[in-house]
C-alpha positions in Angstrom: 118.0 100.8 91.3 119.6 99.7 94.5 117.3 100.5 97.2 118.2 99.9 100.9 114.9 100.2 103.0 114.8 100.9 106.7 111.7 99.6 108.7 111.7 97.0 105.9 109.5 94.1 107.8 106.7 96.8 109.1 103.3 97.1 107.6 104.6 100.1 105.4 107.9 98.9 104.7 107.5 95.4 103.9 104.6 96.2 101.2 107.2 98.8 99.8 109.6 96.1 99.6 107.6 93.9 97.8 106.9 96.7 95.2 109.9 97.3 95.0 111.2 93.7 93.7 108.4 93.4 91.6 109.1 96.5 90.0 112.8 95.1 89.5 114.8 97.0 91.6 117.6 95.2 94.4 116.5 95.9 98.1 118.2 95.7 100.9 116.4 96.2 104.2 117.7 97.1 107.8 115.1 96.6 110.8 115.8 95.7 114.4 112.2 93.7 115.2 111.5 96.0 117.9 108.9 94.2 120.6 106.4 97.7 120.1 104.5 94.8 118.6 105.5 91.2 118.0 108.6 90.6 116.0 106.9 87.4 115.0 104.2 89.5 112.9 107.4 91.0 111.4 109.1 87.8 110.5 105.8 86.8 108.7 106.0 90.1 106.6 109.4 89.3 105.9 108.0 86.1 104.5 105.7 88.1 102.2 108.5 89.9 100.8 110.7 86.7 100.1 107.6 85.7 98.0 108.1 88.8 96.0 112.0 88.2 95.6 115.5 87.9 97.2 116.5 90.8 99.5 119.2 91.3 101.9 118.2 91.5 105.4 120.2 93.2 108.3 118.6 93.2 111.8 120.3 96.3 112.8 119.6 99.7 114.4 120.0 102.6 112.4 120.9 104.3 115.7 124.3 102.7 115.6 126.4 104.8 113.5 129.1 102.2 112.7 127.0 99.1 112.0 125.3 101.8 109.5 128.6 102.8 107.8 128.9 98.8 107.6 125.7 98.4 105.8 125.8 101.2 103.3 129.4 100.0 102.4 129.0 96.9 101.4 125.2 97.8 99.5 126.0 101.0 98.2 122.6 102.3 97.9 121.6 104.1 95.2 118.4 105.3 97.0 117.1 105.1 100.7 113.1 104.8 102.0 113.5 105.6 105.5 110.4 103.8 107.4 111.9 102.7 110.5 110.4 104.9 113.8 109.1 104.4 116.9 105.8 104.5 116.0 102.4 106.1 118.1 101.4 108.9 119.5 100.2 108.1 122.9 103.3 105.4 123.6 105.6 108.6 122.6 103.8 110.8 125.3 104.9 108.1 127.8 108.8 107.6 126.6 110.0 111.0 124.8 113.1 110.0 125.2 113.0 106.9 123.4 111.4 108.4 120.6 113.4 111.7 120.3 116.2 108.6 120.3 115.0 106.4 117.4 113.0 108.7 115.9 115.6 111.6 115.7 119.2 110.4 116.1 118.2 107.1 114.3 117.1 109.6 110.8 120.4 112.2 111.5 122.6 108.8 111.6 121.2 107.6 108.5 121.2 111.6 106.8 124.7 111.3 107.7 126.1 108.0 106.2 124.1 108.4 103.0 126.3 111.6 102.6 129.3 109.7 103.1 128.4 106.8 100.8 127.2 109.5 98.2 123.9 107.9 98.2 121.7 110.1 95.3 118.0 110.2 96.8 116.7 110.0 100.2 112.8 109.4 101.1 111.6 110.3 104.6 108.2 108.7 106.3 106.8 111.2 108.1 103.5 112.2 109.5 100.3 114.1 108.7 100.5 114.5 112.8 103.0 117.1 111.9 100.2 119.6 111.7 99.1 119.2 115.2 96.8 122.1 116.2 95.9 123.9 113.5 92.8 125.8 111.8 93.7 125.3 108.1 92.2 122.5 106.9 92.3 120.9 104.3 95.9 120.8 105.5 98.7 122.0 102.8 102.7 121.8 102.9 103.0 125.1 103.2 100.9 125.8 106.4 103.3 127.9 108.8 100.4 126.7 111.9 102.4 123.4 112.6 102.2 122.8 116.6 103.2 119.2 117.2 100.7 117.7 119.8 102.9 114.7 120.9 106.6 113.7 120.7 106.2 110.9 118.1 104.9 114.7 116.0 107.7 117.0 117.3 110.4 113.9 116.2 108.6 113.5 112.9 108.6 117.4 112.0 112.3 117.2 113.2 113.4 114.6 110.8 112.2 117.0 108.0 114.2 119.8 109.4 117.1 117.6 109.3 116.5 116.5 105.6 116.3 119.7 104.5 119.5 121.0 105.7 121.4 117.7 104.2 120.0 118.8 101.2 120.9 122.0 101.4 124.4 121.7 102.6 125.2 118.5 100.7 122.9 118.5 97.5 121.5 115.5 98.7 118.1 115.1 97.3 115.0 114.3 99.4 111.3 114.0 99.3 109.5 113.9 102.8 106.6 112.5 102.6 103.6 112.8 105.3 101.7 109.9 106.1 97.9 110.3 106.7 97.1 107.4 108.6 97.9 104.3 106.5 95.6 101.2 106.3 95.2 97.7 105.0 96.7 94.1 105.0 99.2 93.5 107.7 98.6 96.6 109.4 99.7 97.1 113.1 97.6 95.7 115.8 97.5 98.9 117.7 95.9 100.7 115.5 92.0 102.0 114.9 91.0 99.5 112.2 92.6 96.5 113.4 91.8 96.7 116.8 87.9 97.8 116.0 87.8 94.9 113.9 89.9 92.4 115.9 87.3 93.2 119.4 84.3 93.5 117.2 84.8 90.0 115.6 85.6 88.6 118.8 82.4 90.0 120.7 84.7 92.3 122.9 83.7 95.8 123.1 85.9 98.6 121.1 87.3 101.8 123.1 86.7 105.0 122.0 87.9 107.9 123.0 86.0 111.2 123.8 82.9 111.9 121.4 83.9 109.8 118.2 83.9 113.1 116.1 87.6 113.4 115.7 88.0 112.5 111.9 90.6 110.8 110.3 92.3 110.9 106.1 92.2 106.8 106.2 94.5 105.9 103.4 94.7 102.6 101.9 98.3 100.8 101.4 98.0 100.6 97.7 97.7 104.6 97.4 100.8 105.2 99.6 102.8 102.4 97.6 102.1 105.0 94.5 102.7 108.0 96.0 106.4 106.6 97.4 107.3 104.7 93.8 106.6 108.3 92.3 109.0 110.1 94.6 111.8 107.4 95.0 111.6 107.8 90.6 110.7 111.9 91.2 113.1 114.5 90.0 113.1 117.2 93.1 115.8 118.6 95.2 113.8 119.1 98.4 110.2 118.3 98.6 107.6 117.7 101.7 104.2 116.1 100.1 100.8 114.7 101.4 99.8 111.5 100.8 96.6 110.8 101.8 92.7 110.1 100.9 91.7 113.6 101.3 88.2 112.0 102.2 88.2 112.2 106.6 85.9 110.5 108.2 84.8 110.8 111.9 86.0 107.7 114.2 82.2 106.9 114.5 81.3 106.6 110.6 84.4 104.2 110.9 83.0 102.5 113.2 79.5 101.7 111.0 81.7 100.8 108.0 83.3 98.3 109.9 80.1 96.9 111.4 78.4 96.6 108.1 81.3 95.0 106.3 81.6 92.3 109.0 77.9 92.4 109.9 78.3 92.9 113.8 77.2 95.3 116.0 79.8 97.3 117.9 80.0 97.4 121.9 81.4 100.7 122.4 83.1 101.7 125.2 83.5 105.4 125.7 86.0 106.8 127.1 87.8 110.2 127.9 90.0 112.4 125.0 93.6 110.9 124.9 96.2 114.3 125.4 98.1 114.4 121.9 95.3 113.3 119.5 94.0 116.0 116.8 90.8 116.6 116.2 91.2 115.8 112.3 93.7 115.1 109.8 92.7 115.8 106.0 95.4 116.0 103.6 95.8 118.3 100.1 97.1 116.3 97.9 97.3 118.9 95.1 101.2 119.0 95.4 101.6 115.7 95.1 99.1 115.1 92.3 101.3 117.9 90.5 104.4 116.8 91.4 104.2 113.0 91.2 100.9 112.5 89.5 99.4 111.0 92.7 95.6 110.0 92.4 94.6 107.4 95.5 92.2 105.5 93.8 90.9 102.9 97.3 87.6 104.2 98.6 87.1 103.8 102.3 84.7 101.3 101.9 86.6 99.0 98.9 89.8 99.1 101.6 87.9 97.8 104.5 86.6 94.6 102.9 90.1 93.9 101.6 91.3 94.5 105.0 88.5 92.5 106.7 89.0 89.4 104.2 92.9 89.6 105.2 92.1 89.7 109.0 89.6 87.0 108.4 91.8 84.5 106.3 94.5 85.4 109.1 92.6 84.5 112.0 91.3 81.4 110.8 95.2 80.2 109.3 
């Protein structure tokens, strides 16, 4: 299948592209190397998927509606995995408009042209922060308590909303899948794991904010990568599935796994809740085990040594 990627050189998308070739399928990837973190890290992804195989790479912004017409012209995508977002809850609290930009014109822009270049099958990234503030937990698809704590949520939600009415005007068929808080190899340096391990390792103490009960669905790479190959080869008109763990843990029991695994003791530094966090995320995954036969097989503890071994063989290349 011919498979054109957005966010193609990010921690998601460039595992997905790798997949992807290995599994034999062409890829074409469009990604602008935004500076939220270091376009260099996302040049070296890019390097990891060349070691996989050949795909063609367009540093472009899927906000520009003509440059997108370009690009789907001359690939003719079969399928697209739509990655590419401004990324973070708390940076989206401090530019709405930026995100509400990227996050929301960027997906209608891309909605758009793969319903002028008839493409067949459209997967959406979105977010287990979709649920927001709600009471119903484990958290399921068809929860009507969805109340978006942060921008990057409301944007998120939004690009689903805008799926499904492609797929209902225009037949186009779509899976939107929600994220619950993706971990492992490459992952971005802003986030919870890499930055507890990156301080910890380096003596530095760790922030964390309010009590450290607020749980999490950590969900290693590998289990994502199977949930998205099952959709991009699922047979569904419109879909929104979970992939996650369905195991949370509290930001503090995160904290003692990483400890033990790198046998340091954390300096934590505690500091007031952050507005837009949730108190938990824990996804129900029985949809998507029904529909795509999705079973995340990476314990907690497995992922964080192969994370840690990454970050160590990193630091010391």
């Amino acid at each position: 299948m011919n498979v054109l990627v957005t966010g193609g050189a990010g921690f998601i998308g460039s595992h997905v592209c790798e997949a992807l070739l290995r599994a034999g399928h062409s890829v074409a990837i469009v990604d602008n190397l935004d500076d939220f973190y270091s376009p260099a890290w996302k040049l070296e992804n890019l390097d990891c998927v060349a070691r996989a195989g050949q795909a063609r790479f367009y540093h472009d912004d899927i906000c520009a509606a003509e440059r997108m017409a370009e690009v789907f012209a001359r690939e003719c995508p079969e399928a697209v995995i739509h990655l590419a977002a401004r990324a973070g809850v708390r940076p989206s609290i401090e530019a709405p408009l930026l995100y509400e930009h990227v996050n929301v014109r960027g997906t209608l822009v891309l909605l758009e042209t793969a319903r002028q270049c008839g493409v067949k099958k459209f997967l959406f990234a979105s977010s287990s922060s979709v649920y927001g503030l709600t009471d119903e937990a484990p958290f399921r698809e068809d929860s009507h308590q969805s109340l978006p704590l942060s921008p990057y949520a409301a944007t998120k939600l939004a690009g689903e909303k805008l799926c499904y009415t492609y797929s209902h005007l225009y037949g186009l068929r779509v899976i939107c899948l929600r994220l619950f808080t993706v971990y492992g190899p490459r992952q971005r340096p802003d986030l919870a794991i890499y930055k507890f391990t990156d301080l910890i390792e380096r003596g530095a103490p760790i922030p964390v904010y309010g009590d450290g009960s607020t749980k999490r669905d950590y969900t290693h790479i590998d289990d994502i990568l199977q949930g998205i190959l099952a959709a991009l080869a699922a047979d569904a008109q419109y879909e929104v599935l979970n992939l996650g763990n369905s195991h949370p843990v509290t930001l503090l029991e995160l904290v003692r796994e990483i400890e033990t695994r790198l046998g340091k003791k954390a300096q934590i530094e505690w500091l007031p809740e952050q507005a837009g966090d949730m108190p938990v995320t824990f996804a129900d995954i029985s949809k998507a085990r029904r529909l795509l036969d999705y079973r995340p097989r990476v314990p907690l503890a497995e992922g964080l040594s192969c994370f840690i071994a990454w970050h160590r063989e990193r630091r010391a290349g």
